[in-house]
N, C-alpha and C positions, 0 to 999 in steps of 0.2 A: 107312648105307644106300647103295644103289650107285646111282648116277644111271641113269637110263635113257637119256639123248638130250644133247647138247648144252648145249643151253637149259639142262636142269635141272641139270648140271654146272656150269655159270657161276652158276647162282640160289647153289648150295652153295658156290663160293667165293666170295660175294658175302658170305655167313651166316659163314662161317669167318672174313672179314675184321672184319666186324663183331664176334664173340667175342672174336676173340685183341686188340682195338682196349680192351681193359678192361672191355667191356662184361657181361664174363663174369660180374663181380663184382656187377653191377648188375640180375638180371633182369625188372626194370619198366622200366628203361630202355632194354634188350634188345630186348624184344617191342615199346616204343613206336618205335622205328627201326626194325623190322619191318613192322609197322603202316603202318606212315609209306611207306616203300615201295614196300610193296602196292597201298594207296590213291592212290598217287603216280604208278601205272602203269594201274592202273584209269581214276584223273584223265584221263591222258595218251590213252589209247587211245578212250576218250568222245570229248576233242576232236577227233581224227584223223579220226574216224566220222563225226562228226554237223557237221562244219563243213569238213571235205576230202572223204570219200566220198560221203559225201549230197549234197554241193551238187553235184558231178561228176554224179552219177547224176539230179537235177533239171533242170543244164544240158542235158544229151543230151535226155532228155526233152520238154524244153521247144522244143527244135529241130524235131520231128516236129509232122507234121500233122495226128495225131488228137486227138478233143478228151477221149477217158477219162483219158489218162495226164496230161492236166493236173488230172481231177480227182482223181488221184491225189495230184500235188503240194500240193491243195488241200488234200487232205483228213488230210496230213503223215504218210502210211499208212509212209512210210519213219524216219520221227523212232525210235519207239520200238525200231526195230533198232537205234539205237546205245547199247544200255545192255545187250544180249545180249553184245559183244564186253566190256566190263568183265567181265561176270559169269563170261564164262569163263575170263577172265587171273585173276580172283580163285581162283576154282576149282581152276585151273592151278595156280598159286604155294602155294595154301595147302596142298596135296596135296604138294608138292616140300618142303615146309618139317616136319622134325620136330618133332614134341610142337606144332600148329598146331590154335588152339582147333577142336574138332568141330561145335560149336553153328554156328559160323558157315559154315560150308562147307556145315553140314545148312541153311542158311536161301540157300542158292544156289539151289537147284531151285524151290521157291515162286518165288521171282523172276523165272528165268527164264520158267516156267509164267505168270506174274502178266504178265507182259512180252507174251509170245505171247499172250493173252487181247489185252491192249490194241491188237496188229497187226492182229488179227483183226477187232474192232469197228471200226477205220478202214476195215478191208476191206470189211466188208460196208456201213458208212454211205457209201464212194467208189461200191461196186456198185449202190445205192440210186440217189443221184445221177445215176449216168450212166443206170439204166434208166428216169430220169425225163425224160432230154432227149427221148424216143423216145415221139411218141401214144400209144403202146398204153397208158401207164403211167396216163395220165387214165381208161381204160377198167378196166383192171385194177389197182389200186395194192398194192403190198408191202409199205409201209409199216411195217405192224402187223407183218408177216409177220417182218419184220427184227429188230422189237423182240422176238418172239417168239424168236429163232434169239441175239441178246443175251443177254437172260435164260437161256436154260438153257446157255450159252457160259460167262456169268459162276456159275453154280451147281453146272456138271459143277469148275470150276476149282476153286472155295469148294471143293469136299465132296474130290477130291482132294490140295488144300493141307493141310485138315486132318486128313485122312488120313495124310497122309504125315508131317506135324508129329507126331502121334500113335502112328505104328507102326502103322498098323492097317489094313486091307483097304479100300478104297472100299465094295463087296460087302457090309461087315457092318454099314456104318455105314448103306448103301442099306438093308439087311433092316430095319434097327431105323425107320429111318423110315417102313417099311410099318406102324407102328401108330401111329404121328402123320399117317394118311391125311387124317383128319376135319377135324383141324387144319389140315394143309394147305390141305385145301379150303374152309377159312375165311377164309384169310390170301390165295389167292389166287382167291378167288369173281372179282373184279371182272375179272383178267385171265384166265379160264376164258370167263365172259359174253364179255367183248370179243372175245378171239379166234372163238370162236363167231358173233359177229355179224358180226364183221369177213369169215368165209368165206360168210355168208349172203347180206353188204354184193355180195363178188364176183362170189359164186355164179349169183344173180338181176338180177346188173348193175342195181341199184337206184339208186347215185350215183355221179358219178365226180366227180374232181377239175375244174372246173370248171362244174359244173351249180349252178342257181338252182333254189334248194328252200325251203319252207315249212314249220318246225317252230312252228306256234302255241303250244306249250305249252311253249317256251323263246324263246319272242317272237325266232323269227330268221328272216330271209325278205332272203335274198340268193346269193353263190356259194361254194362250197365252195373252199376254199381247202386243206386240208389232211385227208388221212383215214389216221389213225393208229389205235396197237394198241386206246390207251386214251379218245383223242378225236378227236372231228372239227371242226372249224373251218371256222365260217361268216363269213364279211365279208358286214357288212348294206350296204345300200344308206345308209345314212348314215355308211358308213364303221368303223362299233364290229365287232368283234369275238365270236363266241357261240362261247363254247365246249362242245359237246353230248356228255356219254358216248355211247362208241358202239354199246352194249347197250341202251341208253334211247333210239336213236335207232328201233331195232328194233322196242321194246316200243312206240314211240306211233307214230302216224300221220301221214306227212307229204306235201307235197304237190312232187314233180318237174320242172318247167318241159321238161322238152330235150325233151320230144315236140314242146311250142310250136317253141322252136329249132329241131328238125331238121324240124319240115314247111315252115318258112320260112313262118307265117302267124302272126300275134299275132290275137287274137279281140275287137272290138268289140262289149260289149254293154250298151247305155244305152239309157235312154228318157225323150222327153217327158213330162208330163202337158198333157193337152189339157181344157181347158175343158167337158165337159159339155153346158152350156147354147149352145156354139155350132156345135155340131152341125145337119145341115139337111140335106132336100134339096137337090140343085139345081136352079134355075130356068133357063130360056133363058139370059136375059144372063147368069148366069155359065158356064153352060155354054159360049158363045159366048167367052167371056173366059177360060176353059180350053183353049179351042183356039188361042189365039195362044201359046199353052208349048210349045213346038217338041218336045221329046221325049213330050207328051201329045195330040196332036195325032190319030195314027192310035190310038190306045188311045181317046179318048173317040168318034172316028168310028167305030170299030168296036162300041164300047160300047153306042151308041147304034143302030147297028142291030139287035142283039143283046136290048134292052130291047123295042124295039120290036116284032120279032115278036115273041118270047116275050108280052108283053103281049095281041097281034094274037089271037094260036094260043089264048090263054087268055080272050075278050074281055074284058080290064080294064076299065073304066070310067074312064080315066084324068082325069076332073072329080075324083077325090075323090085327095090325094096320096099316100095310107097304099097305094090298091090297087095291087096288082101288084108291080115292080120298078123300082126308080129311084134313079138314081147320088146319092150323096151329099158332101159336099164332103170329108167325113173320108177316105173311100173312095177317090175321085179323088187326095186328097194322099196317102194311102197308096201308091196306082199311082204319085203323081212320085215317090215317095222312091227306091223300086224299081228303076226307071228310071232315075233321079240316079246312083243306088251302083255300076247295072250299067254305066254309062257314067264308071264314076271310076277312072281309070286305077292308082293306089294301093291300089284293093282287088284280093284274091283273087277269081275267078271259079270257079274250080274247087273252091273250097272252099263249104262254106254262107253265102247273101247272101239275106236277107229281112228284111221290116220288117212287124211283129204286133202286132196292137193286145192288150193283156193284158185281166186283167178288172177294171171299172169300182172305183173308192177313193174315197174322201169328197173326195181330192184332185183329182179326175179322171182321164180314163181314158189310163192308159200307153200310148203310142205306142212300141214298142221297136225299135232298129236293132239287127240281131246279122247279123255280118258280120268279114270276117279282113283283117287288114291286110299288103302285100306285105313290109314291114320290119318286122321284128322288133325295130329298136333302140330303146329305149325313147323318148328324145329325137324322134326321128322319129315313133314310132309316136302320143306325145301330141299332135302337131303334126297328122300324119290325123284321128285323132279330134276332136281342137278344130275342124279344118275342116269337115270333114263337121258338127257338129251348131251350128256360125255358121251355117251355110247354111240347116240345117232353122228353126233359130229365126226367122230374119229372111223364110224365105219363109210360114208357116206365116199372118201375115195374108191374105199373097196368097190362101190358097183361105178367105178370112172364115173362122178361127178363131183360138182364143184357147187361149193358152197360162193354166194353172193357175199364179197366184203369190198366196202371202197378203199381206192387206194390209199395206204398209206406210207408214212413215210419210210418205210423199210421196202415198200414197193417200190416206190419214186427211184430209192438211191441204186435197186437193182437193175431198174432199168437205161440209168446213167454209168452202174458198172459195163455191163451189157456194149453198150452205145459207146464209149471207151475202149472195150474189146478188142469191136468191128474196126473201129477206125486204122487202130493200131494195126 
C-alpha cells in the first residue's frame, strides 16, 4: 500500500523494521510490538495533553480577572480533552498499519463520542455554577433544567453508540422504541412529574433558593437550600436536612415565608389570659391613679368627658353602676397597651398594630397583641416580643387585674399555710 503523507511512510518503515527483525516468523509476537507501540504513543500523547497543555491553558486562565473561567478550571471541563488526542493517534496508526484488527478501530468512534458527552456535562455543570454567582438564579433556578438537558445528552449518545456498534440507523432503533412508549412512561414517570413541577416551581415563582418555607407533611420548616430536577432541599432550623420530591412538593401545600422578608415586618401574635373575676368598673381613685400614666393621661380626660355627656344627653342615673357607660379597668389597660405599642419604636406602624380582647374561655378572657415587628431576624425578633409581653405581664396588676394561671403547687401549699392559720 502507498503511504499517503510522511508520517505514514516512517509508521511503514518502522513495520518493515520490525518484520525483517525475525519477527516475521513469529506473528503473536509481531502484533504484540505493534500493540505495544501504539499504546506507547497513545501513552505518550495523554501525557503531553493533560500535564503540558492543560496546565498551560489553566495557567493563562488563572491569570485573568474573571471569575467563570476559574470555574471552569474548577470544574476540570478541559481534563476529558486529553483522551480525544490518544483516540485519534490510535485511529491514525491503526488505519496506516495493514491487516490492523477492525474491531478495534470500530470501538474508536464510541469513545470519542463517549468522550464529547463527558466535556459537555462539565460544560454545562461549569455553566450552572457560574449562573448561580448571579441573583437571578435564586429567582429563577436551572438546576433541574440541566439535569434535564444531561439526560437526553447521555441517551441521544447511548442510542447512537449502539447504533453504530450494531449497523443500524439511529431512526429505526428511535421507530422501534415508539412502541415501548407506555414503558417509557413508566420508567420515567417521576422525572416527567418533576420536570413538570420543576417549570410550574419557575413559572409561578413559588420558591426560590433561599426562601423559608413550611412543608408540614414532610416535617420541614426552614430555607431552601437546593432545588433540583428530582429534589429540593430544605435545611431546618435545627440544622437536619429534608429532602422533598419535587412533584410532592406541588401536590401538597406549603407555607412561603419571603412575603414576611420582603415587607420587612415579622407579625406578633399572642395573648394574655386575663382573670375574669377581676374585671370592674372604675372608680374615682383609680380613675385618678390612671391619670398619673403619662401616655393615659389625655385618653382618660377625654374619656371621661365623652362618658359624661353621653350619660348627661341620655339622663343616666349614674347611683346605680350598670346604667349608662363607664370605663372599665380592662378597657382602660387595653387603651395603655395600644398606646404602649404605638410608642415602641421596634414596631411597624404602617403595618397593622392593635390589641383585641377575644371571646371569653374557662381559662379567661384572651387579651391579644397582633402587631409586626421592624426586624425580621429571628433572634431579634424573639427578644421584641419577649419585651413587649415582660411589660404587659408585670403592668397588668397596675390597672387591678389578674392574670389566669392554674394552680400550682406553691398555690396548693399557700393555701394549706392559710388553713393552718385559721385553725390555730
Amino acid at each position: 500500500m502507498k503511504p499517503r503523507n510522511l508520517l505514514e511512510s516512517k509508521i511503514q518503515e518502522l513495520l518493515g523494521l520490525l518484520f525483517n527483525s525475525g519477527l516475521k516468523h513469529n506473528p503473536a509476537l509481531y502484533w504484540s510490538a505493534v500493540t505495544l507501540i501504539i499504546f506507547a504513543c497513545c501513552f505518550l500523547s495523554y501525557l503531553a495533553v493533560r500535564y503540558i497543555l492543560i496546565r498551560i491553558i489553566h495557567s493563562a486562565l488563572k491569570k485573568t480577572k474573571n471569575k467563570w473561567d476559574d470555574v471552569l478550571i474548577k470544574k476540570k471541563v478541559f481534563v476529558p480533552l486529553a483522551l480525544l488526542v490518544p483516540a485519534i493517534i490510535f485511529n491514525y496508526l491503526g488505519k496506516s498499519i495493514p491487516d490492523f484488527p477492525q474491531f478495534l478501530l470500530k470501538l474508536v468512534y464510541p469513545f470519542v463520542l463517549i468522550d464529547i458527552a463527558f466535556v459537555f456535562d462539565r460544560v454545562l455543570s461549569a455553566g450552572l455554577e457560574i449562573y448561580n454567582m448571579y441573583p437571578m438564579s435564586h429567582r429563577w433556578p436551572i438546576k433541574g433544567y440541566i439535569q434535564i438537558l444531561k439526560l437526553f445528552l447521555y441517551i441521544a449518545v447511548g442510542i447512537v453508540v449502539i447504533c453504530y456498534l450494531l449497523g443500524q440507523s439511529p431512526w429505526a432503533l428511535l421507530s422501534g422504541l415508539g412502541a415501548m412508549t407506555a414503558l417509557l412512561l413508566l420508567i420515567f414517570k417521576d422525572t416527567i412529574l418533576s420536570f413538570v413541577a420543576g417549570i410550574q416551581i419557575v413559572a409561578n415563582d413559588l420558591i426560590r433558593v433561599g426562601d423559608w418555607i413550611e412543608v408540614p407533611q414532610f416535617n420541614a420548616d426552614g430555607d431552601v437550600i437546593e432545588i433540583a430536577l428530582y429534589t429540593i432541599k430544605v435545611q431546618n432550623w435545627d440544622k437536619t436536612v429534608t429532602v422533598i420530591p419535587t412533584y410532592k412538593l406541588i401536590e401538597n401545600s406549603f407555607k412561603n415565608w419571603r412575603g414576611m422578608i420582603l415587607s420587612g415586618g415579622r407579625r406578633i401574635k399572642r395573648a394574655v389570659l386575663i382573670d375574669q373575676t377581676s374585671v370592674r368598673f372604675c372608680d374615682p381613685p383609680m380613675i385618678e391613679k390612671f391619670k398619673q400614666i403619662q401616655i393615659l393621661k389625655d385618653y382618660i380626660e377625654q374619656k371621661e368627658q365623652e362618658l359624661e355627656r353621653y350619660n348627661k344627653e341620655h339622663n343616666i342615673d349614674d347611683k346605680v353602676l350598670v346604667n349608662g357607660r363607664r370605663m372599665t379597668n380592662l378597657g382602660t389597660f387595653r387603651a395603655y397597651l395600644t398606646r404602649y405599642l404605638k410608642n415602641n419604636p421596634r414596631l411597624r406602624k404602617d403595618m397593622t398594630l392593635m390589641v383585641r380582647q377575644l371571646a371569653p374561655t374557662p381559662e379567661g378572657i384572651p387579651l391579644e397583641i397582633y402587631c409586626f415587628s421592624n426586624d425580621i431576624n429571628w433572634v431579634n425578633y424573639e427578644s421584641i416580643q419577649a419585651d413587649i409581653f415582660d411589660h404587659v405581664l408585670a403592668c397588668v396588676p397596675q390597672f387591678e387585674l389578674r392574670i389566669f394561671q392554674r394552680p400550682t403547687g406553691h398555690d396548693i401549699k399557700s393555701i394549706s399555710s392559710l388553713s393552718c392559720t385559721s385553725e390555730h
